[in-house]
C-alpha positions, 0 to 999 in steps of 0.5 A, spaced: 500 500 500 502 506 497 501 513 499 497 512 505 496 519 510 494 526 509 497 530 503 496 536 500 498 539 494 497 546 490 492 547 484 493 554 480 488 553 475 483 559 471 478 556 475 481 555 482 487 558 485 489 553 492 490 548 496 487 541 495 487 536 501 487 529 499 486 523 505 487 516 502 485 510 507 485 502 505 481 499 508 481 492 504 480 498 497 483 504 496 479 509 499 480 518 497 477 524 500 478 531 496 478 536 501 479 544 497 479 549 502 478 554 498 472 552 495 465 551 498 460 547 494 464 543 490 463 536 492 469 530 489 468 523 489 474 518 487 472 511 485 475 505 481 482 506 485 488 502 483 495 501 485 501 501 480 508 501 482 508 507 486 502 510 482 495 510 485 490 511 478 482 512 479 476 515 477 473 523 479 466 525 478 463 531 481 457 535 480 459 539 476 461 536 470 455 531 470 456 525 468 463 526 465 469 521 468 476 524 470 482 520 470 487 521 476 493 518 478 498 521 483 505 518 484 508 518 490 516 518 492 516 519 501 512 523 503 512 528 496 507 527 491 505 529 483 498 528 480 494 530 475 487 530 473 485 531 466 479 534 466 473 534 460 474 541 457 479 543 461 485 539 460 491 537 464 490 539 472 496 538 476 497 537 483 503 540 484 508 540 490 504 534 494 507 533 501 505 529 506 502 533 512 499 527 517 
């Protein structure tokens, strides 16, 4: 099992300019919940998550963008990570500058 704790990460997009806070647990499954302080209303779910190598890979959706999957994948090496979403209509969004904060 892989990055398992509390990590967060920077997100400087047109849309959001902030922190994301990202809790994975496993508890016989990969589970993560998306926390963004800055922004309220915004509701994240992550599903379908897999393990590869030092990679976890799964699926987002969120209510605002409806019936849209948005793949993910976050690599980890110690306590820093990198991630990206690649968000329909927008493109890639990087979570950049992962550190592991509990």
């Amino acid at each position: 099992m892989i990055g398992l704790g509390t990590w967060k990460f920077a997100v400087d997009t047109v849309f959001y300019n902030g922190a994301a806070i990202l809790t994975i647990t496993h508890d016989g499954e990969y589970a993560i919940k998306v926390e963004l302080p800055d922004m309220t209303g915004m509701a994240i779910a992550v599903g379908d998550i897999t393990e590869d190598g030092d990679t976890l890979n799964g699926t987002a959706t969120t209510d605002m963008l409806k019936g849209k999957d948005i793949p993910c994948s976050i690599t980890f090496d110690g306590d820093e990570a990198e991630g990206v979403m690649k968000v329909p209509f927008i493109g890639k969004l990087k979570l950049k500058s992962g550190k592991k904060i509990g």
